[in-house]
N, C-alpha and C positions, 0 to 999 in steps of 0.2 A: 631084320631088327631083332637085338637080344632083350630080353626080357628078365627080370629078378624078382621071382615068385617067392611069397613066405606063407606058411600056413599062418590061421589064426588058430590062436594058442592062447591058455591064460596060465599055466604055470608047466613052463617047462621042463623035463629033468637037466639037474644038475651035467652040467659034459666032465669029461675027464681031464685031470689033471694036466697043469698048464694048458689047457685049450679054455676059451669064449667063445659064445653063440649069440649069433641076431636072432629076433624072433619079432612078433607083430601081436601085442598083445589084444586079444580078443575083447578086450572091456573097454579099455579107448582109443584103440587102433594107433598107437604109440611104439614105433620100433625103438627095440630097448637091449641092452647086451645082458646076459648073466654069467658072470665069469665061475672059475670051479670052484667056489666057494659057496654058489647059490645068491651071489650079493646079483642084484639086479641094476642095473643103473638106464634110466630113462635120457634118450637120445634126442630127446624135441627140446628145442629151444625151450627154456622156460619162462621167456618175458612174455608179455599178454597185455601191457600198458604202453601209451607214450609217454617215455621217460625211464621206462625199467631197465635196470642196468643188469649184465649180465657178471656175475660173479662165482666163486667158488669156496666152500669148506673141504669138505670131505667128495662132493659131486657138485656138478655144476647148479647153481642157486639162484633164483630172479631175488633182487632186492627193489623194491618196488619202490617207485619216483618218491622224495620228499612232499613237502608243503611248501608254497612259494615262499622263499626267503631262507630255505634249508640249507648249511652247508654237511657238503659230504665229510666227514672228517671217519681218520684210522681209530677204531672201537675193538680194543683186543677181549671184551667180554662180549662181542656182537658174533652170531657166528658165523659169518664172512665175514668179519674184521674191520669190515666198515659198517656204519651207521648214519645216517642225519641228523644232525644237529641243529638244533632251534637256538634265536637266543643269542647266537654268535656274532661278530662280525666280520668282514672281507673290506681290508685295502681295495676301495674301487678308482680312487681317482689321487691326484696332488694337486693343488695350486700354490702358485709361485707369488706373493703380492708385494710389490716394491713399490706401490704411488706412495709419495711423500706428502700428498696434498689429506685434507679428507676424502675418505669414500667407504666405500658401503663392499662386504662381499656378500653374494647369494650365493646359497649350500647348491651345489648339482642336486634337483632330483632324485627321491631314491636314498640320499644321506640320511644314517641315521645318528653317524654320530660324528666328530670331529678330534683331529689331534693338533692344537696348534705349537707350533715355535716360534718365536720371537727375539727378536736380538736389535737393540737398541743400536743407534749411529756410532759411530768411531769420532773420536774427539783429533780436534787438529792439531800438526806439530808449532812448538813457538818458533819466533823469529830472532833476528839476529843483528844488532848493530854495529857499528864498527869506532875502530879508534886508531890513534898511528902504535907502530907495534904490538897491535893486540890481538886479541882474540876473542872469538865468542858462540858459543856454542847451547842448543836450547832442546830440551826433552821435548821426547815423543811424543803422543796425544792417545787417551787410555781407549780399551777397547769396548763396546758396547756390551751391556746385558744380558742375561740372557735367561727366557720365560718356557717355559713348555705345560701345557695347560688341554685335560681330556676335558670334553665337554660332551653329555647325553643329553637328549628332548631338546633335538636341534630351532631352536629358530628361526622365520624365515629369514631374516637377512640380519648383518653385524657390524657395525661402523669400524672403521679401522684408519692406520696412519703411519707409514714408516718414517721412522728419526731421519735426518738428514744428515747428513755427514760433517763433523764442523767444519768449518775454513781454517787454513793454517793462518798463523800470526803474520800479520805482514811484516815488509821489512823496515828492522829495527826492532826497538824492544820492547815489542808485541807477544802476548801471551796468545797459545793458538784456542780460538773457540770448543766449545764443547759439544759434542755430538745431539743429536736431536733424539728424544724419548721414543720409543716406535709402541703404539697403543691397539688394542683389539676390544672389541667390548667395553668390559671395567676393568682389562689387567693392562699393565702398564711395564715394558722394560727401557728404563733409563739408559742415558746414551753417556758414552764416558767422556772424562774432561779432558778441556787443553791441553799440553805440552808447554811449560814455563819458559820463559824468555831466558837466553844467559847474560851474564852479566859480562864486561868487556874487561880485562888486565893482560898486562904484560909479562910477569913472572908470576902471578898469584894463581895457584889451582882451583878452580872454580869447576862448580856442577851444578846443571839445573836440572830443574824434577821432572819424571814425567809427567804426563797427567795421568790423577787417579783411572779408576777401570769404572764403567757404571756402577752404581751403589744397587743394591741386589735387590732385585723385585721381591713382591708379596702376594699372595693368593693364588699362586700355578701350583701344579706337582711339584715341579723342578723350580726351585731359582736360583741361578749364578750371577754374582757379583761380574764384571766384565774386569781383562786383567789390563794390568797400571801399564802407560806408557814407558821407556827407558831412561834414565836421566841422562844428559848430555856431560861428558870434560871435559876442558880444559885443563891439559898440562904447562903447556907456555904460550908464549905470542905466535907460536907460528904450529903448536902440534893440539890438535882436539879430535874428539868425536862426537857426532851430537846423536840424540837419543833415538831407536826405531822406535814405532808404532807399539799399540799393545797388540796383539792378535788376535781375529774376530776368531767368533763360534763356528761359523762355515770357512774352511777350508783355510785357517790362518789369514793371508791379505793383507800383516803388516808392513806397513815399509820401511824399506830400512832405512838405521843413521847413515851418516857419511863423516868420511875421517880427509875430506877435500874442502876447498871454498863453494858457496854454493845452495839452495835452497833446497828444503826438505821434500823428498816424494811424495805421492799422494798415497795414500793405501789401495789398495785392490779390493775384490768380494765384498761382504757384508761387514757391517759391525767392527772392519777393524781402525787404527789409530794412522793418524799421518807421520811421516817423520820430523824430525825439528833440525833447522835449519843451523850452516857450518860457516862462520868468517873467519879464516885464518890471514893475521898481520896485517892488519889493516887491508882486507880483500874488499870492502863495500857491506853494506846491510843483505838481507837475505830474509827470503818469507820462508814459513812453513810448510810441509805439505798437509794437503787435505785427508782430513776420515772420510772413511765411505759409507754410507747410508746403510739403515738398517732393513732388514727383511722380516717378511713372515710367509710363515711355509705351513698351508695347512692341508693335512693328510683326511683327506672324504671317506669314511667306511660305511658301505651299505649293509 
């Protein structure tokens, strides 16, 4: 069996150029190098806590465990470069809330503060009746609101309410409903309007409006107006287009016009507008499609 003896030693000479030496120093029995400069650098782990992190400046450095609730963050006046930080917050969780009904959310545990978004229901496309050689064609439905609101000195719990999506106009000439308000607390994002009915002719160019975009909330950070449905044409009795949706705040989801006989689509995702519904040349009446429901998306930081 081989063996690796070192004297105890507390200050040993300097070695010669480019060369280092191990040594065992006699005061805390700490094997240590000192290179030909005399600089000394200690070889023992320097953590001594649970939690200490092992780090480096100039030679390897314990940084010793925060306080519960610390984050580590990069501190270019810190001398390892990192620091603990109090005070701060960390993205720990998302929830997703689409009941339309009342209800209540409770903060996870551990929240200390909240980030909500909100976005009001998408309003529905109009409808569409018919005539001999005519046409008629009917705007989109606008797209919901939209709120974004920091909240500190969480709560335990918060009433909430996602808008509902309107109904498109039925068929005939039926303007499409308006999207439903989606509520949190006291803030409120308004849900956008119908999509207007067209009117029926045979040579005369006609357009119906879309519907307005929700009317723009009050007392968030952020408040957006939601954007205006399409208005639908009518060129003659037999060529139209009727209006798309307005496009929600998550991910678009308007739907589109159509430039066929035929009732409007319904929108997709959150908040956005239905489309409005197409009779070309006396094709029959024709509904709307539906807006889609509003959401709220609130972001948990501990």
């Amino acid at each position: 069996m081989s063996r690796l003896r070192f004297n105890l030693v507390t200050a040993p000479p300097t070695p010669p150029a480019g060369k280092a030496e191990l040594f065992v120093d006699s005061t805390d029995k700490h094997v240590k190098e000192i290179d030909d400069t005399g600089t000394i650098t200690d070889l023992r782990s320097p953590l001594t806590t649970k939690g200490d992190l092992s780090t480096y400046s100039t030679q390897a450095a314990r940084l010793p465990v925060g306080v519960d609730g610390a984050i580590l963050a990069a501190d270019s006046a810190a001398g390892v470069g990192l620091a603990w930080k109090t005070g701060q917050y960390r993205l720990a969780s998302i929830q997703v809330l689409t009941t339309t009904t009342a209800s209540t959310y409770t903060p996870t545990a551990g929240t200390r503060a909240i980030h909500v978004r909100m976005i009001g229901g998408g309003g529905g496309g109009g409808g569409t009746n018919t005539a001999a050689s005519a046409a008629s064609v009917a705007g989109g439905g606008g797209g919901g609101s939209l709120l974004e609101k920091w909240i500190f000195g969480i709560a335990p719990s918060y009433s909430y309410q996602c808008g509902t999506g309107g109904n498109g106009g039925a068929a005939g000439s039926n303007n499409g409903a308006a999207g439903g308000s989606t509520t949190f607390s006291t803030f409120t994002a308004p849900g956008g309007a119908g999509g207007i009915t067209g009117g029926t002719a045979a040579t005369a160019v006609l357009t119906a409006l879309g519907g307005a975009g929700g009317a723009a909330s009050t007392g968030g950070d952020i408040n957006l107006r939601g954007l205006p449905g399409v208005p639908g044409l009518r060129l003659s009795g037999t060529v139209g287009v009727s209006g798309s949706g307005g496009p929600g705040f998550e991910g678009q989801g308007a739907a589109q016009g159509r430039n066929t006989q035929g009732a409007g689509a319904a929108a997709g995702n959150y908040g956005a507008g239905g489309a409005g519904a197409c009779t070309l040349n006396n094709g029959g009446t024709a509904a709307g499609g539906a807006g889609s429901q509003g959401v709220i998306v609130v972001e948990e930081y501990a």
